[in-house]
Every structure is written in C-alpha cells, then in structure tokens.
GURO-128189 format. One record per residue: x, y, z of N, C-alpha, C, CB in turn; residue in three letters. Coordinates in Angstrom, 1 decimal. Each point is the difference from the previous one (the first is absolute). Glycine has a CB too. Example, Ala and Ser with C-alpha at 12.3 -4.5 7.8 and 13.67 -1.06 7.14 Angstrom:
BEGIN
<vopa n_px="13.2" n_py="-5.7" n_pz="7.8" ca_px="-0.9" ca_py="1.2" ca_pz="0.0" c_px="0.9" c_py="1.2" c_pz="0.0" cb_px="-1.9" cb_py="-1.2" cb_pz="1.2" aa="ala"/>
<vopa n_px="1.5" n_py="2.3" n_pz="-1.9" ca_px="0.9" ca_py="1.1" ca_pz="0.0" c_px="-0.8" c_py="1.1" c_pz="0.8" cb_px="1.2" cb_py="-0.6" cb_pz="-2.2" aa="ser"/>
This chain:
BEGIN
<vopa n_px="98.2" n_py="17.6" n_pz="9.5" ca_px="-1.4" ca_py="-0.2" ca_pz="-0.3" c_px="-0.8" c_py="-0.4" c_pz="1.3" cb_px="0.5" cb_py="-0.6" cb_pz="-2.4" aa="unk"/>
<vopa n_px="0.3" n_py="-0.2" n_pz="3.1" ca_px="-0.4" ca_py="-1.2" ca_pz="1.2" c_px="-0.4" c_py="2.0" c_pz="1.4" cb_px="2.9" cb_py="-3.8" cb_pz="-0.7" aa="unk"/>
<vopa n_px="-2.2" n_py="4.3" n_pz="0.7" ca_px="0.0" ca_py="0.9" ca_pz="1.0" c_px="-0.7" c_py="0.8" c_pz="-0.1" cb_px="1.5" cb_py="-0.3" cb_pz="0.4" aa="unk"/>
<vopa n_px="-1.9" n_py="0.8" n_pz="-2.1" ca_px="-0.6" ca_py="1.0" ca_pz="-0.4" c_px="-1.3" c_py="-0.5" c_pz="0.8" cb_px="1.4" cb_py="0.8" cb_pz="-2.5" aa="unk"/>
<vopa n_px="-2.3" n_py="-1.8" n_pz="2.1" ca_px="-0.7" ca_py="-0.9" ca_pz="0.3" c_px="-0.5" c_py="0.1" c_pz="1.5" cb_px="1.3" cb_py="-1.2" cb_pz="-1.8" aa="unk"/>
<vopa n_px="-0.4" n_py="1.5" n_pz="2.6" ca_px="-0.1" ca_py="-0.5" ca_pz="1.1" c_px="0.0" c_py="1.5" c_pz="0.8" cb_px="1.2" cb_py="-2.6" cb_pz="-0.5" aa="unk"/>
<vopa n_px="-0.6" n_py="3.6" n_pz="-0.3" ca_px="-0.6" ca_py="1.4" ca_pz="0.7" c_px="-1.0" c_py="0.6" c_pz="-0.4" cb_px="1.8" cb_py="0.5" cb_pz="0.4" aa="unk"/>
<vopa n_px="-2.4" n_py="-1.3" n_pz="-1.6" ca_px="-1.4" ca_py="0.2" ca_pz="-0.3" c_px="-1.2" c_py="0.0" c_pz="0.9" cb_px="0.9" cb_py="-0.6" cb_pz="-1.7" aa="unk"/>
<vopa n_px="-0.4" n_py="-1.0" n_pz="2.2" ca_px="-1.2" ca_py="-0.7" ca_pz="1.0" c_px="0.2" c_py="0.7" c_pz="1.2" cb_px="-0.2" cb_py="-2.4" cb_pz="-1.0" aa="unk"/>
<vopa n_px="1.3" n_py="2.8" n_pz="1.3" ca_px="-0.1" ca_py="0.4" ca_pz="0.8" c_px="-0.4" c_py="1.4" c_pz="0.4" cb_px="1.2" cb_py="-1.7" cb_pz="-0.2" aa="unk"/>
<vopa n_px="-0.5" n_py="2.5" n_pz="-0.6" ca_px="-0.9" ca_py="1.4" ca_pz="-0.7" c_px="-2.0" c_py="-0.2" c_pz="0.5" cb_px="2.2" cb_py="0.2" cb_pz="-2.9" aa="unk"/>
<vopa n_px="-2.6" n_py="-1.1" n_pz="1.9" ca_px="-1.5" ca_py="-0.2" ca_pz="0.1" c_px="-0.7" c_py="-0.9" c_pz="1.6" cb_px="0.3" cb_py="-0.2" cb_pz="-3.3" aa="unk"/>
<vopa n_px="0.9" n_py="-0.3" n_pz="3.9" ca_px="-0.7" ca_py="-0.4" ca_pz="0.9" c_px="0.2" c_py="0.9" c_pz="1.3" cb_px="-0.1" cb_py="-2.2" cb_pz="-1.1" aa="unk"/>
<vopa n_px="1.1" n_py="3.3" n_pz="1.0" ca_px="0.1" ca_py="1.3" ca_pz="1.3" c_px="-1.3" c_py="0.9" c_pz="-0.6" cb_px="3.3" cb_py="0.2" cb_pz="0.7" aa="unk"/>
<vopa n_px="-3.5" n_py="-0.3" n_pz="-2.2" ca_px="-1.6" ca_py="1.2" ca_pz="-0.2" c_px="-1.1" c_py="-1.0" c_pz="0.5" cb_px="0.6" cb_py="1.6" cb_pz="-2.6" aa="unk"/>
<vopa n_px="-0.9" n_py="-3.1" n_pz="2.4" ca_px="-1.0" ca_py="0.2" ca_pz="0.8" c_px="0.2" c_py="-0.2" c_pz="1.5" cb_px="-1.2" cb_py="-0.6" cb_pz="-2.0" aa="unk"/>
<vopa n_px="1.8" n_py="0.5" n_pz="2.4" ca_px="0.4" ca_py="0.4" ca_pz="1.1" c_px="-0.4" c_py="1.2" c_pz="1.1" cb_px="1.3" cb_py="-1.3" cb_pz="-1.4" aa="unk"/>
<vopa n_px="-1.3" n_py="2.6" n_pz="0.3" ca_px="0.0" ca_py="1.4" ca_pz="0.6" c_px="-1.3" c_py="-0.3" c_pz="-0.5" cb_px="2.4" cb_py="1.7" cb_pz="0.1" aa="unk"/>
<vopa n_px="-3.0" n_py="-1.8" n_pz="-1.1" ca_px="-1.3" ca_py="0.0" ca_pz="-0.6" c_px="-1.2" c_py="-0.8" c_pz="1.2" cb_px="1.5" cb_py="0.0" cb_pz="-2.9" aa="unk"/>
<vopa n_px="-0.7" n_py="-1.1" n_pz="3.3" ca_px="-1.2" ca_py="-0.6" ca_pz="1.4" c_px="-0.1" c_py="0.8" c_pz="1.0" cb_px="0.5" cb_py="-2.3" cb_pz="0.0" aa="unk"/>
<vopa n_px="0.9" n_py="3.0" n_pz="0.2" ca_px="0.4" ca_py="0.4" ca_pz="1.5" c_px="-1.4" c_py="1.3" c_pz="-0.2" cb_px="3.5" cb_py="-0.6" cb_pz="0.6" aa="unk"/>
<vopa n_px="-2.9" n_py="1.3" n_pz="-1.5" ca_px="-1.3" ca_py="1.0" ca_pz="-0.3" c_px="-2.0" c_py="0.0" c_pz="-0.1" cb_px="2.5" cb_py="0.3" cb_pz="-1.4" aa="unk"/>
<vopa n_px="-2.3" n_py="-1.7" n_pz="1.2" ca_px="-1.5" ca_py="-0.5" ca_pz="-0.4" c_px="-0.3" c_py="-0.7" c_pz="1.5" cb_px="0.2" cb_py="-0.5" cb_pz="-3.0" aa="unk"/>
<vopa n_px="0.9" n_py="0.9" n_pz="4.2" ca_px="-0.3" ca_py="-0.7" ca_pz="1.5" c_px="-0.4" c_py="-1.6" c_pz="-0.4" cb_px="-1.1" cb_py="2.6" cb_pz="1.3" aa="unk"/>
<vopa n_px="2.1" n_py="-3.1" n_pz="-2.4" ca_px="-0.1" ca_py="-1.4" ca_pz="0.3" c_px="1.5" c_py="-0.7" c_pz="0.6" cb_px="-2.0" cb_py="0.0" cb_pz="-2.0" aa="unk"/>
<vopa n_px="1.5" n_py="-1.1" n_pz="2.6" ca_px="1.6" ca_py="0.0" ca_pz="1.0" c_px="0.8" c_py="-1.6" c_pz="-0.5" cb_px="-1.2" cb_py="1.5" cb_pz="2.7" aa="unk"/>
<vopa n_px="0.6" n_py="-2.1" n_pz="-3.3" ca_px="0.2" ca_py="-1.6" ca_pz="-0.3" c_px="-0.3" c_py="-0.7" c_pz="1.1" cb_px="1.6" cb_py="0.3" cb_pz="-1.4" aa="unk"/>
<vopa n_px="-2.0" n_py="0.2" n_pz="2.5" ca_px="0.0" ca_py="-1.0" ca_pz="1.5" c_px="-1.5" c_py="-1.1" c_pz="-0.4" cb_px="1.2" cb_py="2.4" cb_pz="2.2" aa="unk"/>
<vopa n_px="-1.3" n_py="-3.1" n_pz="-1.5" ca_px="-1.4" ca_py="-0.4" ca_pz="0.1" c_px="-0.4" c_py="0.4" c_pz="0.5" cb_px="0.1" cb_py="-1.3" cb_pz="-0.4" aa="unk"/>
<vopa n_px="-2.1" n_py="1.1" n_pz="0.0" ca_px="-0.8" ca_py="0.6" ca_pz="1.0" c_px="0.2" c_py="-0.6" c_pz="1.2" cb_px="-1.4" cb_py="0.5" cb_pz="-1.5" aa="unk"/>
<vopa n_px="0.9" n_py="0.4" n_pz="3.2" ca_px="0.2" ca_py="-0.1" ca_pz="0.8" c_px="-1.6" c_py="-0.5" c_pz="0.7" cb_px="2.4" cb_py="1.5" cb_pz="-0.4" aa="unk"/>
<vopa n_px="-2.2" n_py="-2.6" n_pz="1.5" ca_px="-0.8" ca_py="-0.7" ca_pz="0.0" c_px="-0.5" c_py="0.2" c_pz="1.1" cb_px="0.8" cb_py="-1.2" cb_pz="-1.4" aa="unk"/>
<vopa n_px="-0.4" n_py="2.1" n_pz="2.1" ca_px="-0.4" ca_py="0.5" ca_pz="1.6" c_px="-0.7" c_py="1.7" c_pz="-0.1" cb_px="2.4" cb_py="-1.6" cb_pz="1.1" aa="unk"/>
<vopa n_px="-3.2" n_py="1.6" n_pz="-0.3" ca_px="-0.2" ca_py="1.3" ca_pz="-0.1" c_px="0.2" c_py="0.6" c_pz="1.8" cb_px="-1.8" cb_py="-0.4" cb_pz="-2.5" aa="unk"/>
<vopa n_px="0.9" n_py="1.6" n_pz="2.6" ca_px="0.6" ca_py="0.5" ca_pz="1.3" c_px="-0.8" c_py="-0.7" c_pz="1.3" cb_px="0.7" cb_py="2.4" cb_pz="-1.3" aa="unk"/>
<vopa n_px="-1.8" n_py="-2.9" n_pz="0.9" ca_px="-0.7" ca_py="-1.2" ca_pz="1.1" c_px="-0.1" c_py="-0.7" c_pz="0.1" cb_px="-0.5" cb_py="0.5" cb_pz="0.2" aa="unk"/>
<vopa n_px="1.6" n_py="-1.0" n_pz="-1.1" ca_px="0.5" ca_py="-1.3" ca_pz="0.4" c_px="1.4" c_py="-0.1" c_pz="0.7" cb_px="-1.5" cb_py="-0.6" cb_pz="-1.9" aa="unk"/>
<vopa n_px="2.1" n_py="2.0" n_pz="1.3" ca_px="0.8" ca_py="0.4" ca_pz="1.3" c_px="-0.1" c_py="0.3" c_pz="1.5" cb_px="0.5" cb_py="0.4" cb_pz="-1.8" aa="unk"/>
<vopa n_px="-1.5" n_py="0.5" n_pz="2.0" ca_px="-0.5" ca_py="-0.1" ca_pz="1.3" c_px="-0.7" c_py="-1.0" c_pz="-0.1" cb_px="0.2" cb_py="2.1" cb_pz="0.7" aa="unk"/>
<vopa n_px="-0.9" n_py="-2.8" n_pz="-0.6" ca_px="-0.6" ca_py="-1.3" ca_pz="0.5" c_px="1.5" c_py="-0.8" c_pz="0.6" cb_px="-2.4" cb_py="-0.1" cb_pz="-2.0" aa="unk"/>
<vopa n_px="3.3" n_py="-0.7" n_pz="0.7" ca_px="1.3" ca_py="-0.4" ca_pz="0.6" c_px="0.4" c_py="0.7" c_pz="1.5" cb_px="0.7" cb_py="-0.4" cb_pz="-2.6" aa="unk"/>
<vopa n_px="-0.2" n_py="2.0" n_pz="2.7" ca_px="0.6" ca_py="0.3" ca_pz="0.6" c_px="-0.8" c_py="-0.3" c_pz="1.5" cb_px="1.1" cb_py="1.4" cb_pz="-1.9" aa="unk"/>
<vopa n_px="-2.5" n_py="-1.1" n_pz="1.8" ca_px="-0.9" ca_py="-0.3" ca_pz="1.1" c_px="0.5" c_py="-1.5" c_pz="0.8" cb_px="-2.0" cb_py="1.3" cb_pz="-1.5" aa="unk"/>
<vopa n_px="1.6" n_py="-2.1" n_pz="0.5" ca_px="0.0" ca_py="-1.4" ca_pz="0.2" c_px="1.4" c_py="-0.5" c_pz="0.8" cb_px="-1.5" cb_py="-0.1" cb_pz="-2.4" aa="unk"/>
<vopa n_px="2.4" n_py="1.0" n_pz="1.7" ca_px="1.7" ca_py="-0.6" ca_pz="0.6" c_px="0.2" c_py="0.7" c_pz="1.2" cb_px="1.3" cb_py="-0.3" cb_pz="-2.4" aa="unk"/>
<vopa n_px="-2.0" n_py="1.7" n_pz="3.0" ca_px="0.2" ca_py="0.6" ca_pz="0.8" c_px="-1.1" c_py="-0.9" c_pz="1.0" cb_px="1.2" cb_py="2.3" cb_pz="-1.3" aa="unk"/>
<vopa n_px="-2.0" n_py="-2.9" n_pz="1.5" ca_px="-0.6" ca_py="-1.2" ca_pz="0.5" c_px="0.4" c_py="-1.0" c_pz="0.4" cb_px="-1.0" cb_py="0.7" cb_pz="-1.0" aa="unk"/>
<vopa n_px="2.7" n_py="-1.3" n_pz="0.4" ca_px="0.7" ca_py="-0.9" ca_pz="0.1" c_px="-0.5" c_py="-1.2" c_pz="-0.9" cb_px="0.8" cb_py="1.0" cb_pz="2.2" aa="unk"/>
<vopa n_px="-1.6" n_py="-0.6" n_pz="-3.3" ca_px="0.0" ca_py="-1.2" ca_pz="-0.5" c_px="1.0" c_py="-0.2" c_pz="-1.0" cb_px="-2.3" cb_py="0.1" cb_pz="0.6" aa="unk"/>
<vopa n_px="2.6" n_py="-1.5" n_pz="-0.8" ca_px="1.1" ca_py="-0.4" ca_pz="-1.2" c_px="-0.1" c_py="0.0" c_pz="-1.5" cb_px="0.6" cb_py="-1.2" cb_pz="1.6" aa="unk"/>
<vopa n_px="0.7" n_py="1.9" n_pz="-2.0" ca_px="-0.5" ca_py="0.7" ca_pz="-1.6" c_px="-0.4" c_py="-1.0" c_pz="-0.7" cb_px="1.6" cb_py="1.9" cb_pz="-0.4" aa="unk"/>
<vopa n_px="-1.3" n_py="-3.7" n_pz="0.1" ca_px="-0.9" ca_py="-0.8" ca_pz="-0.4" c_px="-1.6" c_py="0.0" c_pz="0.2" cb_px="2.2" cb_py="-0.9" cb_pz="0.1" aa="unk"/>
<vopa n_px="-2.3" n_py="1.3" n_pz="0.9" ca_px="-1.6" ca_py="-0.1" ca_pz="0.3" c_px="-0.7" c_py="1.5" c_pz="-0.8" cb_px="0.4" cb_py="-1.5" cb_pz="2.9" aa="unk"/>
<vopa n_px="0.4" n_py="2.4" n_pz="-2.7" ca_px="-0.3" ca_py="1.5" ca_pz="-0.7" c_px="-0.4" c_py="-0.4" c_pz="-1.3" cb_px="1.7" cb_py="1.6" cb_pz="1.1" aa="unk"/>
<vopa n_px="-0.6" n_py="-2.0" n_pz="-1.4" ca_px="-0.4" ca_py="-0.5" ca_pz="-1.7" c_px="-1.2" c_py="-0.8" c_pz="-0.3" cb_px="2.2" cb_py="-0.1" cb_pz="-0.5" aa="unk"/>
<vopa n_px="-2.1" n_py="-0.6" n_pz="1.6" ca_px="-1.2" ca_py="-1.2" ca_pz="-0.8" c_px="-1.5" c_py="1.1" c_pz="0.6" cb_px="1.6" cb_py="-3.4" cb_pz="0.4" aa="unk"/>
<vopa n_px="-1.8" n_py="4.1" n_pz="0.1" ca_px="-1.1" ca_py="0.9" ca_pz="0.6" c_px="0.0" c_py="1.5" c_pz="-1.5" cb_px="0.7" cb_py="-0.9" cb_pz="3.6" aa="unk"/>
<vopa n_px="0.3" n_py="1.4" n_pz="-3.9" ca_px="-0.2" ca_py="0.7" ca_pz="-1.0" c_px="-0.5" c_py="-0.7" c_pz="-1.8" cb_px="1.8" cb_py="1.5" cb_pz="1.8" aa="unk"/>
<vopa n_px="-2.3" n_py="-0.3" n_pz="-1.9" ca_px="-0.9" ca_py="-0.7" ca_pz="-1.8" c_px="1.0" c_py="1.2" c_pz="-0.9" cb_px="-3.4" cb_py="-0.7" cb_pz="0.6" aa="unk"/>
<vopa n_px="3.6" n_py="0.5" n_pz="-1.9" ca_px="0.4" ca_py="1.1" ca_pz="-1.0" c_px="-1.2" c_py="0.0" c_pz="-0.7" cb_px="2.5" cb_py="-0.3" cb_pz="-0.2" aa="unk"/>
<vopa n_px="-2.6" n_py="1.9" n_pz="0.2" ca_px="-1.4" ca_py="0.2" ca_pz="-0.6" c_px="-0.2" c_py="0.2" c_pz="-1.6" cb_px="-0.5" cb_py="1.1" cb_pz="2.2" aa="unk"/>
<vopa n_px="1.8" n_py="-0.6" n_pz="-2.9" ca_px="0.0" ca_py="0.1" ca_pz="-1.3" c_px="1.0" c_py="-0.4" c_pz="-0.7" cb_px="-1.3" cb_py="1.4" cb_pz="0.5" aa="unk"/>
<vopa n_px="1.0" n_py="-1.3" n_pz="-1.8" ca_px="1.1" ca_py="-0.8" ca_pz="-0.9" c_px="0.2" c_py="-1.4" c_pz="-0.2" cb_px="0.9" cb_py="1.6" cb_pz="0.6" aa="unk"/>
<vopa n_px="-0.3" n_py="-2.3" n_pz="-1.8" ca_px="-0.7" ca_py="-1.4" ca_pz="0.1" c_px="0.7" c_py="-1.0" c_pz="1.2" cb_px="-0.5" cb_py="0.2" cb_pz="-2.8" aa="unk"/>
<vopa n_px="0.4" n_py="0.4" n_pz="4.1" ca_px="0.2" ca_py="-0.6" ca_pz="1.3" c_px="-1.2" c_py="0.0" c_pz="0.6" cb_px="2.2" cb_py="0.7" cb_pz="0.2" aa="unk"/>
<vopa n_px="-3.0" n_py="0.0" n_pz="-0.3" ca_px="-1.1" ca_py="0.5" ca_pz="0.6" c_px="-0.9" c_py="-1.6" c_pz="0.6" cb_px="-0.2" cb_py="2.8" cb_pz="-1.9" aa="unk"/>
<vopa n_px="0.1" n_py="-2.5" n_pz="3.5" ca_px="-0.4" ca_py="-0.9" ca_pz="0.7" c_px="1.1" c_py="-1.6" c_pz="0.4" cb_px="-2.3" cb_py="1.3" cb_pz="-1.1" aa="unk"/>
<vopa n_px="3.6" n_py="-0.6" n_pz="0.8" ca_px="0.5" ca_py="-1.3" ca_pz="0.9" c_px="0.8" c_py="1.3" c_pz="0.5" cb_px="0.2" cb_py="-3.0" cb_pz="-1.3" aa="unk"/>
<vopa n_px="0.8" n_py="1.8" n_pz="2.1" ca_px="0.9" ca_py="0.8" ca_pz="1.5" c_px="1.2" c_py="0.7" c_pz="-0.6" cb_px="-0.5" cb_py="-1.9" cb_pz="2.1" aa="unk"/>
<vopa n_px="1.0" n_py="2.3" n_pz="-1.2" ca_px="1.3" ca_py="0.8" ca_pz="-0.5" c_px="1.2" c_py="-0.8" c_pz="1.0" cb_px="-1.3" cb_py="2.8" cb_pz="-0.8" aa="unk"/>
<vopa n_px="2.7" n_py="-2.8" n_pz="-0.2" ca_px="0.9" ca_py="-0.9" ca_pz="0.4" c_px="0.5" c_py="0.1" c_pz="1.3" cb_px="0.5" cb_py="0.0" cb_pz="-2.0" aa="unk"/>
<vopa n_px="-0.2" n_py="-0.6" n_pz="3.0" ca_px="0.7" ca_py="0.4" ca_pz="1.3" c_px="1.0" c_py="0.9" c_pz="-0.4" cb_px="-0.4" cb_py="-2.1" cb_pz="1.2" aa="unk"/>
<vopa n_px="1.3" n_py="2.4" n_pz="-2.1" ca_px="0.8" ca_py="1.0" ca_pz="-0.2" c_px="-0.6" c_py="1.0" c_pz="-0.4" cb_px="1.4" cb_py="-1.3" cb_pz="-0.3" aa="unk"/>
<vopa n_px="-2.4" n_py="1.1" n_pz="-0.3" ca_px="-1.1" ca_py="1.8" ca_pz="-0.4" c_px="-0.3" c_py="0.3" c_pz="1.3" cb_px="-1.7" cb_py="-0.2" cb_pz="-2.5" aa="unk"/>
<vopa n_px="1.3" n_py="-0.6" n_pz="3.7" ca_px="-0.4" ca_py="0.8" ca_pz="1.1" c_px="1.8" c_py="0.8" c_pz="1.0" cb_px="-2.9" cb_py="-2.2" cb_pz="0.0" aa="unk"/>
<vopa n_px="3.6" n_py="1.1" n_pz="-0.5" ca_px="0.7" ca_py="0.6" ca_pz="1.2" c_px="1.1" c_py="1.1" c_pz="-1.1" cb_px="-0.2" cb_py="-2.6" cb_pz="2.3" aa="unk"/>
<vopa n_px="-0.2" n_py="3.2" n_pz="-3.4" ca_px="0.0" ca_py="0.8" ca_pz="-0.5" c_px="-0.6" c_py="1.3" c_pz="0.2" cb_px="0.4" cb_py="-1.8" cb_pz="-0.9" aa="unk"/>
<vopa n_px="-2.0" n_py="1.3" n_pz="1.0" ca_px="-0.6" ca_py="1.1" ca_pz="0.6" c_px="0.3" c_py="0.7" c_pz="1.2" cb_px="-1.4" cb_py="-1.0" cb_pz="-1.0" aa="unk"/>
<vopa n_px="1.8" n_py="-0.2" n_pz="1.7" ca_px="0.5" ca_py="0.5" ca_pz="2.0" c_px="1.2" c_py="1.0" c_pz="0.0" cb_px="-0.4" cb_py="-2.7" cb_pz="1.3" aa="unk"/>
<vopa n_px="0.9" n_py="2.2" n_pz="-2.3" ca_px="1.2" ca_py="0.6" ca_pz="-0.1" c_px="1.5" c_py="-0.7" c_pz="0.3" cb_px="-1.6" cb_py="1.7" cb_pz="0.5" aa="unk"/>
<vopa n_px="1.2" n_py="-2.8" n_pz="-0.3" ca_px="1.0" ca_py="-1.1" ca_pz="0.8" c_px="0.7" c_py="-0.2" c_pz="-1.2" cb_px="-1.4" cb_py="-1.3" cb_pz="2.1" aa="unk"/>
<vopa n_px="2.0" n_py="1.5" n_pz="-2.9" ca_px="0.4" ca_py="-0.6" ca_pz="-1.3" c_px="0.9" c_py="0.4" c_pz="-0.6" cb_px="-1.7" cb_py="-0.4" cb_pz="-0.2" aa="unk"/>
C-alpha cells in the first residue's frame, strides 16, 4: 500500500514538473539584478574599485527588494568571480 502511495506522488510530482517546465516556470527565484546593474558592477570593478563598495553603490530596482543593495555575493556573482 506504503509504495503504491509513493509512486503516485511521485507519478504527480514528475507531471507537474513537465507541466512548469512547459509553462517556462523554473522554481528558481526571482532574479534581482538586471543587465545595468551588471554593467555598472563590471564598470565599477574594471575601475578597481572593491566589490563591497560596488554593492553598497548599486540599488535593486524591482521586486519586494526594490531600493536596498544587493549582497556582496550577488555582485561578485555578477563579475563572474564566483
């Protein structure tokens, strides 16, 4: 009974599965960077300034982040350093 059970759920959770993949949903979270805030970073670091200071100089513009900074690891994410 215990297994039947358990290839069920599992059955129903590979359909929605294909069923997001199809509807271009990914489970990731929204992303908090966009592309000028990528080049701005990249600017900024090719300037030699330090990715703490990048961060505290970038804003996130949307999503319920909107108007604080983004993590020292979202920037040196962006750089690519990561």
């Amino acid at each position: 009974m215990a297994e039947s059970e358990r290839h069920y759920i599992r059955d129903r959770t590979l359909e929605g599965q294909v069923s997001a993949r199809k509807a271009d949903r990914h489970g990731r979270r929204p992303s908090v960077t966009d592309e000028d805030m990528a080049t701005l970073a990249k600017l900024l670091h090719a300037q030699d300034v330090p990715v703490p200071e990048i961060a505290q100089r970038l804003t996130i513009s949307k999503g319920k982040n909107a108007d604080k900074r983004p993590s020292v690891r979202t920037v040196y994410h962006l750089l690519g350093q990561e």
